[in-house]
C-alpha positions as MATLAB code, in Angstrom:
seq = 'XXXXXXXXXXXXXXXXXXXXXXXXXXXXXXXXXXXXXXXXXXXXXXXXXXXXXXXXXXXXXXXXXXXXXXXXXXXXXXXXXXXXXXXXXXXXXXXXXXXXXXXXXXXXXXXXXXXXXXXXXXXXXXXXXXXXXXXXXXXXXXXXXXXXXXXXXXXXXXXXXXXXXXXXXXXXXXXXXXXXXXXXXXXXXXXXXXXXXXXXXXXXXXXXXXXXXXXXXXXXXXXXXXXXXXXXXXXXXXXXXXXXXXXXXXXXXXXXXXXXXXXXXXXXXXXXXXXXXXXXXXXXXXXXXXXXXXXXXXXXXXXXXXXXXXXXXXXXXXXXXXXXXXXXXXXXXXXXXXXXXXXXXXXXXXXXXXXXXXXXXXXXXXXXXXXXXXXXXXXXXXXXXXXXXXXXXXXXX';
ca = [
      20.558 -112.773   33.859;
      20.214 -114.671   30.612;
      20.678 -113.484   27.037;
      17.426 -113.648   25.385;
      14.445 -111.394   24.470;
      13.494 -108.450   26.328;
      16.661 -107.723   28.565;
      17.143 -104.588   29.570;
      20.676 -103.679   31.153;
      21.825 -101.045   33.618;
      25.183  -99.169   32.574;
      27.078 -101.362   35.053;
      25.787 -104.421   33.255;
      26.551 -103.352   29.514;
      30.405 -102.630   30.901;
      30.548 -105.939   31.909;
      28.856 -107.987   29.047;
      31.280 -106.071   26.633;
      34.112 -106.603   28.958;
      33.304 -110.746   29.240;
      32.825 -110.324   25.079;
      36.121 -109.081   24.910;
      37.880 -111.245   26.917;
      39.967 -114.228   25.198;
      38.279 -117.055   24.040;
      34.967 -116.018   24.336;
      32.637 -116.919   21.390;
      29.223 -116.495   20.495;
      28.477 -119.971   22.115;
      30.521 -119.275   24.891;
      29.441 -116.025   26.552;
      26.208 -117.684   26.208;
      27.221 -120.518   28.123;
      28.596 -118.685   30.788;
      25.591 -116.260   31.332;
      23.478 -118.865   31.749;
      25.879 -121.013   34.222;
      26.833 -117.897   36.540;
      23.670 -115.837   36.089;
      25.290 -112.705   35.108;
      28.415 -111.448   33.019;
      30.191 -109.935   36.246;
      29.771 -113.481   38.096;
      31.235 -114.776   34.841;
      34.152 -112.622   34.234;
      35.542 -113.516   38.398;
      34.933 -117.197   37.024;
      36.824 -116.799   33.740;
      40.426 -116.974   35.269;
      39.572 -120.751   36.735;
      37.668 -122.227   33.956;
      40.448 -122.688   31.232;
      41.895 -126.618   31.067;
      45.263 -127.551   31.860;
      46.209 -124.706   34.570;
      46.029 -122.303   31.293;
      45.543 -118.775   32.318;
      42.453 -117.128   29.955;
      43.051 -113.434   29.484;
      40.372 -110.995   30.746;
      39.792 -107.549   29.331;
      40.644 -105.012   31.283;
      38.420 -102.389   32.797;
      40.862  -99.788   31.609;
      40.496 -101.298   27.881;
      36.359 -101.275   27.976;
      36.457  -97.781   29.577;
      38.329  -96.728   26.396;
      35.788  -98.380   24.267;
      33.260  -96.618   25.608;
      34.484  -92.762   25.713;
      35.329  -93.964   21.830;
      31.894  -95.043   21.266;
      30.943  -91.918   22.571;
      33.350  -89.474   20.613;
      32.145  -90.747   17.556;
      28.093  -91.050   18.114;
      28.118  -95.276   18.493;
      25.664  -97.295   21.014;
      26.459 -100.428   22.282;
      23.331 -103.209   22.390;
      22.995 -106.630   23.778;
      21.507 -109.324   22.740;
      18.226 -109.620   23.239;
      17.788 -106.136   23.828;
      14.868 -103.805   22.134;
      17.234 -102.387   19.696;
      19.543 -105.513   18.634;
      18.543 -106.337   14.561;
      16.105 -109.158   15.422;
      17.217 -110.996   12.162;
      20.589 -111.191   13.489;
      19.334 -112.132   16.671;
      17.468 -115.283   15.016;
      20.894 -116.636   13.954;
      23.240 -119.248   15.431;
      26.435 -116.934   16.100;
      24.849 -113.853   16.929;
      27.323 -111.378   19.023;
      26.452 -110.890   22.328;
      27.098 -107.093   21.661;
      27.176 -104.624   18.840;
      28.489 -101.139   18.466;
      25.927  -99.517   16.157;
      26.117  -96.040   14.543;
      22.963  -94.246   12.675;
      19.483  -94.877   12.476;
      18.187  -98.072   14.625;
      14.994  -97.973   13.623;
      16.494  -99.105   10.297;
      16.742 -103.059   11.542;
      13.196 -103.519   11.975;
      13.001 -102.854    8.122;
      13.087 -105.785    5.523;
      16.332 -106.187    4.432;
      18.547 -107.616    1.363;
      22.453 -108.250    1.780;
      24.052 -107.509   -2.261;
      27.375 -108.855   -2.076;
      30.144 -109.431   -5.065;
      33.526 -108.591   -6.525;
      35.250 -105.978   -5.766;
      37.253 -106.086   -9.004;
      33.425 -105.759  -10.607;
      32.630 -105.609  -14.535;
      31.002 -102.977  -15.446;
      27.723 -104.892  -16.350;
      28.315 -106.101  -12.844;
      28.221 -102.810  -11.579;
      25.160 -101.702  -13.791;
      23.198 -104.283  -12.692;
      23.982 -103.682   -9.195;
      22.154 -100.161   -9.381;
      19.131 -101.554  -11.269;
      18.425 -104.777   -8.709;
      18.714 -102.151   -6.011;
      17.070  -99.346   -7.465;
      14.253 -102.132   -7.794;
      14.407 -103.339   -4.148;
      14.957 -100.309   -2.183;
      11.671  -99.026   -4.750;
       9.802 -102.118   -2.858;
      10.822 -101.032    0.491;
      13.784 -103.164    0.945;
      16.611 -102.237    3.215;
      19.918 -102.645    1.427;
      22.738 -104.675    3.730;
      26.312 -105.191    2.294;
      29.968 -104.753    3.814;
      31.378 -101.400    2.323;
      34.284 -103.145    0.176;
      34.906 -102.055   -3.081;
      33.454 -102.704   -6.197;
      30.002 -104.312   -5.615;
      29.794 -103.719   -2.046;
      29.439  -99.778   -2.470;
      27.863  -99.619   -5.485;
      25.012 -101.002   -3.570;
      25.519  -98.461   -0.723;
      25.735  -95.682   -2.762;
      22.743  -96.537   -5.066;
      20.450  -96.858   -1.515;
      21.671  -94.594    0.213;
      18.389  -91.993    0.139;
      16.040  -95.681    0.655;
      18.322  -97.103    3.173;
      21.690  -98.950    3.698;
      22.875 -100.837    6.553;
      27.488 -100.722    6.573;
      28.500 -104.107    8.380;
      32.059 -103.541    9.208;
      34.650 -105.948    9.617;
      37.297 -103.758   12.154;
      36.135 -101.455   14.520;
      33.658  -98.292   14.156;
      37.024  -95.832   13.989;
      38.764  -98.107   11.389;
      36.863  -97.835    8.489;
      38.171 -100.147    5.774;
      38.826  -99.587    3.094;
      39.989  -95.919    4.572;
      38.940  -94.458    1.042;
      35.444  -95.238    1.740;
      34.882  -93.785    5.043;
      33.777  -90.108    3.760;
      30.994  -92.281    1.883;
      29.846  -94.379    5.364;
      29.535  -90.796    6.793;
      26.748  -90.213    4.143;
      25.312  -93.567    3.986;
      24.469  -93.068    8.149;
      22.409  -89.636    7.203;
      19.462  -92.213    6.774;
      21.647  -95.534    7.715;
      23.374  -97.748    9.866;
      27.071  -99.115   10.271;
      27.313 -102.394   12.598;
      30.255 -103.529   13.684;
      31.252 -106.484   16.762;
      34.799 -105.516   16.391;
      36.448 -103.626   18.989;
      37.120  -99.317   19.030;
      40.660  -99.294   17.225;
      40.891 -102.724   15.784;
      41.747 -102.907   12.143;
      40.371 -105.301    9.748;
      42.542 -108.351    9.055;
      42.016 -111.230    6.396;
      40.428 -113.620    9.204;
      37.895 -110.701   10.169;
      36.311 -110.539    7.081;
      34.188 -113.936    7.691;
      33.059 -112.844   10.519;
      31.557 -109.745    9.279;
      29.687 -111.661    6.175;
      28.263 -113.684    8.904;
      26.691 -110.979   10.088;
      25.968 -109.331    6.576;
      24.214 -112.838    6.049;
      22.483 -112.240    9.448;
      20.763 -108.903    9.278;
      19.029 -109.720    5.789;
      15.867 -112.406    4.364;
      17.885 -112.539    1.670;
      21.417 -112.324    0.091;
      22.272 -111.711   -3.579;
      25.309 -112.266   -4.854;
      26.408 -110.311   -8.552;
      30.208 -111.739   -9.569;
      32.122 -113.656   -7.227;
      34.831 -115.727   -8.328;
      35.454 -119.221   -7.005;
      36.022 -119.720   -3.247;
      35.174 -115.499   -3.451;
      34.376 -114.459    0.336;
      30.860 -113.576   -1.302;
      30.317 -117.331   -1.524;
      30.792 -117.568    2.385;
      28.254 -114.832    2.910;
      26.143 -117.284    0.641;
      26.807 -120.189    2.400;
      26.231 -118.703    5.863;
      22.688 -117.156    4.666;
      21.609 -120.898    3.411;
      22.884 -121.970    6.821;
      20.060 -119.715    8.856;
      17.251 -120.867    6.322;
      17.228 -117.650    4.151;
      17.360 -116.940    0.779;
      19.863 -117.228   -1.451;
      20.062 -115.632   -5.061;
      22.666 -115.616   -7.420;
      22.627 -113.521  -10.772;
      24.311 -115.729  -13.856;
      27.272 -114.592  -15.659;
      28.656 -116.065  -18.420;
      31.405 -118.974  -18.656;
      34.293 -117.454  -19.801;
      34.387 -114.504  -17.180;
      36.421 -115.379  -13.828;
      34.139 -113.309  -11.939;
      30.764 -115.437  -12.499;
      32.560 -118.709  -11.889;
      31.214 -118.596   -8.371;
      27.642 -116.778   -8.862;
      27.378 -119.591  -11.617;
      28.362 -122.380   -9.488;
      25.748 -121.348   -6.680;
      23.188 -121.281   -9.418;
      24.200 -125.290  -10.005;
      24.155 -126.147   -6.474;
      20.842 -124.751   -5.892;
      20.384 -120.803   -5.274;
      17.940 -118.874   -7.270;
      18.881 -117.123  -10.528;
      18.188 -113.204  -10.061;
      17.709 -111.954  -13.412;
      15.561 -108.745  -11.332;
      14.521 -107.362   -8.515;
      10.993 -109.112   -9.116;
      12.492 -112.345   -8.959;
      13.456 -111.271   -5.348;
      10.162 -109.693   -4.320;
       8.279 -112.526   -5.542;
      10.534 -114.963   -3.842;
      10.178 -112.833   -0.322;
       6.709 -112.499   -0.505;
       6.063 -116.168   -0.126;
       9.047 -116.951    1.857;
       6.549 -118.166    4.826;
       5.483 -120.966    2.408;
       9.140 -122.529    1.492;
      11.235 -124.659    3.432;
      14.630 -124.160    4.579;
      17.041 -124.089    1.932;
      19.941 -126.848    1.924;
      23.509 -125.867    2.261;
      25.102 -124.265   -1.177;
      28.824 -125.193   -1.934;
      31.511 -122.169   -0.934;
      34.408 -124.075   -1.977;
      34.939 -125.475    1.294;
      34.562 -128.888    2.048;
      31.795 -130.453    3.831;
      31.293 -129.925    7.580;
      34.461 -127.446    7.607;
      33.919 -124.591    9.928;
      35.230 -121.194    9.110;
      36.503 -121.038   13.582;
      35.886 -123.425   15.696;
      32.483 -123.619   16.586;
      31.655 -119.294   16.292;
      33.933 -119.168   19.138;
      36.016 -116.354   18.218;
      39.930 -115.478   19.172;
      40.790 -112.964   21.735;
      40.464 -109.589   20.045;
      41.647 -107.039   22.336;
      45.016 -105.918   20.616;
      44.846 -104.286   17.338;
      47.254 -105.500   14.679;
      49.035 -103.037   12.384;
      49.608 -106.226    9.854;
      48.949 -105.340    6.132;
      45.483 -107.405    5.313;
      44.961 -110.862    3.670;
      42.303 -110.298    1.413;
      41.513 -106.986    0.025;
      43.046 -105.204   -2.875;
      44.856 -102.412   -2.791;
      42.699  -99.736   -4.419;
      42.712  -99.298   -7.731;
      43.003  -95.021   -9.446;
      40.028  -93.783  -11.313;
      41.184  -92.215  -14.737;
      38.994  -89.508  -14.611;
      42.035  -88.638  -11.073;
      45.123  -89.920  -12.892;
      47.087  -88.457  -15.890;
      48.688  -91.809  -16.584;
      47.220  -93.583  -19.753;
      48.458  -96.528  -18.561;
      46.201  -96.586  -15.410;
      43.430  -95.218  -17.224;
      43.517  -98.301  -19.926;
      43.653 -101.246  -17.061;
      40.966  -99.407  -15.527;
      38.999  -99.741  -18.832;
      40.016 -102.929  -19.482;
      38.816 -104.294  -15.698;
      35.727 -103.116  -16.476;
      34.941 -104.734  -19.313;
      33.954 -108.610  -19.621;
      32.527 -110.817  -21.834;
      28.830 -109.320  -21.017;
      27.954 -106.981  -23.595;
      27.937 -103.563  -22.125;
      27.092  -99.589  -23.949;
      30.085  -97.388  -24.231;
      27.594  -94.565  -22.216;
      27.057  -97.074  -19.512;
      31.031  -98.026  -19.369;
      31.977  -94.413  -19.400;
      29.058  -93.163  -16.741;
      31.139  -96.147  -14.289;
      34.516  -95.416  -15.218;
      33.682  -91.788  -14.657;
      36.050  -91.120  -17.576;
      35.696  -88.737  -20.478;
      34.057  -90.303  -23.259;
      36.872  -88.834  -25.281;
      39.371  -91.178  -23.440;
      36.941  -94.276  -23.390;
      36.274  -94.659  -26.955;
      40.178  -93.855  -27.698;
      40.587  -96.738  -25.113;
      38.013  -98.554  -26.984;
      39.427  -98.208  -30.096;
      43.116  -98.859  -28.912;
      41.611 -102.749  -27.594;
      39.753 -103.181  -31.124;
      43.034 -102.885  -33.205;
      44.546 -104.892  -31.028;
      42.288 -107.915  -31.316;
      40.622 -107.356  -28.011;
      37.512 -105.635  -28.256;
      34.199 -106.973  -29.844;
      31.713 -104.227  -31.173;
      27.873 -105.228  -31.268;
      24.776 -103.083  -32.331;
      23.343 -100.465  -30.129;
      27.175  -99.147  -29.209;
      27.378 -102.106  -26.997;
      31.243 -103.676  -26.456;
      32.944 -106.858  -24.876;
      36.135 -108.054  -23.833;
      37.773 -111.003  -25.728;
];
């Protein structure tokens, strides 16, 4: 049986594809390959132990391990869908390194939506964070699906901002480890009308390495990606580079020089992506889509022809780690939940950027009192920090 449109698979098939997915050293690529040599994933998995080079011995997932999967799936409401299958996102199905199999919790009918990926920092601005809310206010207004990876900052701001239009979670451990853990009361809400997507096993947690992997597939499930603040060689900018890479859109909203966190959004604007100054500029672009040509490749700060794994083919992931992760923050108190004025001030202070921004507007996102903002405020000004502009607007120096 081959992996393309229109499959259909019995139980004892779907045990088997997710068991040959799960075995070690099978890619995208790969468990393609090997459907398509032996006929079907079972025939596949007997050949598996043979096939490695050099008398190496290639690990096969247990049956015990994909039974477990399974009853987890189960427990918590998850489906498992193959490729090719009614149900798999068909956007993500267009691309190059599809998984052969996704656990997928919420609302399918979702994927058949148009969809936008919003990506950026997770140490956001403020302004970053404002006009994060307006661009998807805008799209999901337009009937746009909203697609992003549940980090902090930028990530769910978008999420929580669509989550009454619709918001598609792509998760980068598995369905039961939802990073980062403080967001996982949130995801529950977001599937009331949403989706979480995940090709990571049942009980694997996130590492730095997995995080690629998921923006693939953030990149994969939308026309479109926008990214708002990324710094240089920011993961957003892979998410970028893998959307140009499939022939979508790519949109980058400008920031200015002297803040760290436009550096990459800037850059992307110089190598080629759209400036997103709206949501129109995005609905206009989609509309005509049909009439553009593919986009070229925009820089990520990697160098040319590098891959991010070895041709999609992806490690053996059927041991979770317990290691601390690579690339996330650690998460950063609200003031409005802390009595320490210390915590309260670098929350304030991250915030705030060179981009003009209204005390209202800073204190709505720091969900602070005002009282303690403008006391903030004030404390920066003296100091030789703060720049005050008409309309109660206020920048970093």
């Amino acid at each position: 049986m081959s992996a393309e449109e229109g499959l259909v698979l019995s139980d004892a098939q779907r045990f088997d594809w997710l068991r040959l997915w799960r075995s070690e050293q099978v890619g995208p690529r790969t468990f393609r390959t090997l459907i398509n040599k032996f006929g079907s994933a079972r025939a596949a998995l007997e050949a598996l132990p043979r096939l490695a080079p050099g008398g190496k011995q290639v690990r096969v997932a247990s049956k015990d391990e994909i039974e477990r999967e399974f009853e987890a799936a189960a427990a918590c409401g998850a489906r498992f869908i193959a490729l090719g299958e009614e149900n798999y996102p068909l956007l993500l199905r267009k691309t190059d390194s599809a998984p052969p199999i996704v656990a997928i919790r919420g609302e399918l009918a979702i994927f058949k939506r148009p969809a936008v990926a919003i990506v950026g920092s997770r140490n956001a601005s403020a302004a970053g964070l404002a006009f994060t809310e307006r661009l998807v206010r805008g799209l999901a207004e337009a009937g746009f699906v909203i697609v992003s990876g549940l980090a902090r900052g930028i990530d769910i701001r978008a999420h929580q901002t669509s989550r009454d239009s619709g918001t598609v979670a792509v998760l980068a451990g598995g369905q039961d480890r939802i990073y980062p853990p403080e967001h996982a009361s949130e995801l529950e809400r977001l599937l009331e009308g949403g989706a979480a997507i995940s090709e990571m096993p049942f009980g694997w947690e996130a590492r730095g390495r997995d995080f690629p992997r998921r923006n693939r597939i953030i990149a994969g499930l939308a026309q479109a990606t926008v990214v708002i603040e990324a710094a240089s060689r920011s993961g957003s900018l892979i998410t970028a580079r893998f959307a140009a890479e499939q022939g979508r859109e790519v949109f980058a909203v400008p920031g200015s020089p002297l803040d760290p966190r436009a550096e990459g959004t800037n850059e992307l604007i110089r190598d080629g992506a759209t400036l997103c100054c709206s949501a129109q500029d995005v609905i206009d672009a989609l509309a005509r889509q049909i009439e553009m040509p593919p986009r070229t490749n925009f820089g990520s700060g990697m160098s040319e022809g590098e891959s991010l794994w070895e041709e999609f083919d992806l490690p053996e992931i059927s041991t979770p780690p317990r290691a601390p992760l690579e690339t996330e923050t650690a998460p950063v108190s609200r003031p409005g939940t802390s009595a320490d004025p210390g915590e309260a001030r670098a929350r304030i202070v991250a915030l705030l950027g060179p981009a003009p921004i209204s005390i209202d507007e800073l204190t709505r996102i720091a969900e602070a009192p005002a009282r303690e903002v403008r006391s903030i405020l004030l404390e920066l000004e003296l100091a030789g920090h703060l720049a005050r502009y008409g309309g109660d607007l206020v920048s970093l120096i």
